[in-house]
Structures are given as structure tokens and as C-alpha cells.
C-alpha positions, 0 to 999 in steps of 0.5 A: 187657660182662661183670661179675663180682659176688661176694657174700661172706658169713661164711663162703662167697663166692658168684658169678656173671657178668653180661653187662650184666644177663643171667646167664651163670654162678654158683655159690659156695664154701661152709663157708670156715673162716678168714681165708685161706680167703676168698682161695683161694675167690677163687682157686678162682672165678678157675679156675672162669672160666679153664676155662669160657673166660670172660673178664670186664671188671669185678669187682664186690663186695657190701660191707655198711658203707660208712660215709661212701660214698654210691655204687657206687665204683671201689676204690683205696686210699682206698675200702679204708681207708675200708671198713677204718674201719667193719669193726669195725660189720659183723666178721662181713663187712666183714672177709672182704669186704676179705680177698676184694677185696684178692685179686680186686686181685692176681688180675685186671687189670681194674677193682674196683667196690664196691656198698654195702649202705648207699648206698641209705640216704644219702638218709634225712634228718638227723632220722631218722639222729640218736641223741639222743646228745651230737653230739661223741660222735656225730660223733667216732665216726660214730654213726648210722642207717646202715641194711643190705640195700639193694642188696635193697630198692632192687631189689624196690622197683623190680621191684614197680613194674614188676610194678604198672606203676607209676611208682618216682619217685612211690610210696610204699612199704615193703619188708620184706626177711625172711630170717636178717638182717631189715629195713623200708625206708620209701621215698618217690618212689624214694628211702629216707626210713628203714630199721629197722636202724641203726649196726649190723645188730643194730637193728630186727626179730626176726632169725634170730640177732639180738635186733633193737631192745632197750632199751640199758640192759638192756645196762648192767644185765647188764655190771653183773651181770658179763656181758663185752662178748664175752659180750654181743656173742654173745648179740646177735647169735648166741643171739638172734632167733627162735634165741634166743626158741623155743629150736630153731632160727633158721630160720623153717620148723623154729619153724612146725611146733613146738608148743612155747609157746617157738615159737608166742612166737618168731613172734608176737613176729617178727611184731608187731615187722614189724606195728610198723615198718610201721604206723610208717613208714606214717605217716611217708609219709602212707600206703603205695601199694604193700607188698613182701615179700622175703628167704627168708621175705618170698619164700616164707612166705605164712603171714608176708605173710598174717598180716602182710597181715590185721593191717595191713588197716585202714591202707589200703594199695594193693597188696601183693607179694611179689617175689623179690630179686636183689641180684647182679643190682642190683650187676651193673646199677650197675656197668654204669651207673658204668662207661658213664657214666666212658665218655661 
């Protein structure tokens, strides 16, 4: 069986092909400037297959917000509008997501299946998804802890098990994913007990761009000073994080080789807030077996894992890994599982 998997982001549409778990072709197309240009990347992927003569069985798609969904879906109708109720909480991808999937759907006659960023989070119990917020607010606008990226945490958790030769459904672990999004995962006997990012991707760490966890009434203070939601959306997400604090860049390397007191706060305020998060969640699992380090920088920062690594030393936890994610890879191995199951 061959799967098709596109990864879309803001402003590129990644691909690659499966046959089972095996990779077979990938590639992307980059620097896509509009609404319209999601759909002849698709388009162009299509070609791409047509001439190398590859002929796939399924398509599936990475979705960041899946709101209420809880597993890997076959789209139809329902799963769009229900993907469509939530774009407004992930605009920067939900929206071209939706663009590249209702093209898949006029392009390809075979099933569409959609991995969400979010069902591995479902798992995480009512105490620790709750805002303590009114109920009927929440409620009336789905106002809660989702959690992001994990498709990635679920795969390097069980990858480093592997590694470790270690049973998943008995570990506990935190997975830092570390790259321009940023996010800790606590899991416990194979499954997500909470995640450092929330309603939206903006909670949490330090990230490239994003601001990660602030006080919210910082937020009423500046609308009071006359900043606009637009205005404020901007500076959260875009002029932010590691972005905003050392005044270079968001990308980690380009803030390590600057002397600039700006840089040197930028990193040692990215890594108390994952210093933090893993202190927190160590205990909320009575102490970590096993630590993974992912992303861009989790993978290949070793200044981060060492740094971090030291500072958390006196917690005791058992091993500590860094292992490379494949995200592709994970949403490739759950449609092949959903498929196989609908034909047993």
C-alpha cells in the first residue's frame, strides 16, 4: 500500500510517499504566496507522481487543530466542517490545510485521511485541559488545552523506547519538541497526561516567533493603551519568542554566535521556561524514566540538551535522548493501521 502524506504549512506544502512505512519519494513546494497557491502546489505534487509513475492508495494529510476529533479520520464532509469550526485557532494552517485537502479531493479518487496534531492530547485528563474560566463560556466556545505537535511526540516517544529497549506502555517520559514551534509533553504509560501548549499554539515555551505563556492581563493592559487585536495578534505570534527578545533573529544558531546582552537573555530565558515545564511535569508523573529531545534544535542543539541535561540533574531522571522526528513517517504508519483495520 502506498500513502501519500503532505505536511502543509504556511507557506509551502511538503510531500512524500510511503509504501507501508518505507519512503519511496518526497520532496516540497516552497514560498507559496496565497490562498491559490496551496492548490496548484497540490497540483504540482500530482505531476510530480504522474511522471515518476507512482500510483498511491491513499492521501494523507497533517491538520494542526482538530478540535473535538480524537483520531486519525477518513474526510468527508463532517470531518471538513468540523476542521473548518476550529481554522480561526491555528489561521496560519488549518486554513491552507483545508485549501490543500479540498484539492486532493478533486485530483485523486482514492481515500483522504487526516492525522491531527491534537489527537495524541485527547488523552489528557479534565483537571489538566480546564481553564478556570466560567464553564458556560468555556463550554459555548471550546475553550481549553488542546495541545500541538503530537503526531512528533507521540513518534520519538516510542522511537526512544525502541532505542532503550523499553516498554512504551509502562514509561514515563517528557518529550521536548524544540524547534521555531516549540512544545513538552508529559507522558505516562503511553499516553499524553499534559502538553505545554493550549487553546492555541501560542501557550507554553519560548518559541521562534511566539511569546509562549504571558500573563493575560498584560494583554487587557496594552488593548487599554490602545493596541488593536490585529496589532496584538502580530506581536504574539510574529515579533515574539527568541525573535522578539534578542532583536536578530528567530533562529537559534544565528542568537548563539551573537554577544549581544539581548541574545545571551533570549537563551537564558528559552531555557529556564523548558527548565520549568520539565521540572513541572516530573512531578506531575512521579519522576521521568526516560527525557527525549526533538525538533530542529532538540535534534541537533547540543549546547540545549547539555545545558538543559545539567540543570535538571538533581530530579533524577533515568535516560536522556535525543532522536530525530519524523512526523510523516507517524501519520503514514496510522493510516495504514486505519486502513487495515476497516479491511479486517
Amino acid at each position: 500500500m502506498k500513502i501519500l502524506v503532505l505536511n502543509v504549512g504556511s507557506s509551502s506544502v511538503k510531500y512524500e510517499v510511503f509504501e507501508e512505512e518505507k519512503s519511496m519519494l518526497k520532496g516540497a513546494v516552497e514560498r507559496i504566496k496565497d490562498s491559490k497557491g496551496f492548490s496548484d502546489a497540490v497540483r504540482k505534487v500530482a505531476a510530480v507522481l504522474k511522471r515518476r509513475g507512482m500510483v498511491v492508495d491513499a492521501v494523507g494529510h497533517r491538520v494542526v487543530h482538530g478540535g473535538s476529533i480524537e483520531s486519525t479520520s477518513r474526510i468527508d464532509s463532517s470531518v471538513i466542517k468540523r476542521i473548518e469550526k476550529v481554522k480561526d485557532l491555528a489561521p496560519l494552517h488549518n486554513v491552507p490545510e483545508l485549501r490543500a485537502i479540498r484539492s486532493c479531493m478533486e485530483l485523486f479518487s482514492i481515500p483522504q485521511l487526516t492525522v491531527f496534531d491534537t489527537a495524541f492530547h485527547h488523552t489528557i485528563p479534565e483537571k489538566a485541559y480546564t481553564y478556570a474560566i466560567p464553564p458556560v463560556i468555556a463550554k459555548k466556545h471550546g475553550i481549553r488545552k488542546y495541545g500541538f505537535h503530537g503526531t512528533s511526540h507521540e513518534y520519538v516517544a516510542r522511537e526512544a523506547c525502541k532505542k532503550l529497549r523499553k516498554d512504551f506502555s509502562r514509561q514515563r517520559m517528557i518529550t521536548c519538541h524544540l524547534g521555531n514551534g516549540c512544545s513538552i509533553t508529559a507522558i505516562k504509560n503511553g499516553k499524553s497526561i499534559d502538553t505545554s501548549m493550549g487553546l492555541t499554539p501560542l501557550e507554553g515555551l519560548v518559541m521562534g516567533t511566539r511569546c509562549g505563556d504571558i500573563d493575560p492581563g498584560a494583554l487587557l493592559y496594552l488593548q487599554r493603551k490602545g493596541y488593536s487585536q490585529k496589532q496584538l495578534d502580530q506581536m504574539l505570534n510574529r515579533d515574539s519568542g527568541l525573535k522578539g527578545l534578542s532583536g536578530i533573529s528567530n533562529d537559534f544558531r544565528d542568537i548563539l554566535r551573537s554577544e549581544s546582552r539581548r541574545a545571551k537573555l533570549a537563551i537564558d530565558v528559552f531555557l529556564y521556561r523548558i527548565v520549568k515545564y520539565i521540572g513541572a511535569y516530573n512531578a506531575v508523573l512521579g519522576g521521568t524514566d526516560i527525557l527525549v529531545f526533538t525538533g530542529g534544535i532538540g535534534e541537533n542543539n547540543s549546547f540545549v540538551m547539555n545545558t538543559v541535561k545539567k540543570q535538571v540533574k538533581h530530579l533524577g531522571i533515568g535516560k536522556v535522548i535525543a532522536v530525530k522526528t519524523d512526523e510523516a513517517r507517524m501519520i503514514a504508519r496510522n493510516i495504514c493501521d486505519l486502513i487495515h483495520r476497516g479491511q479486517e
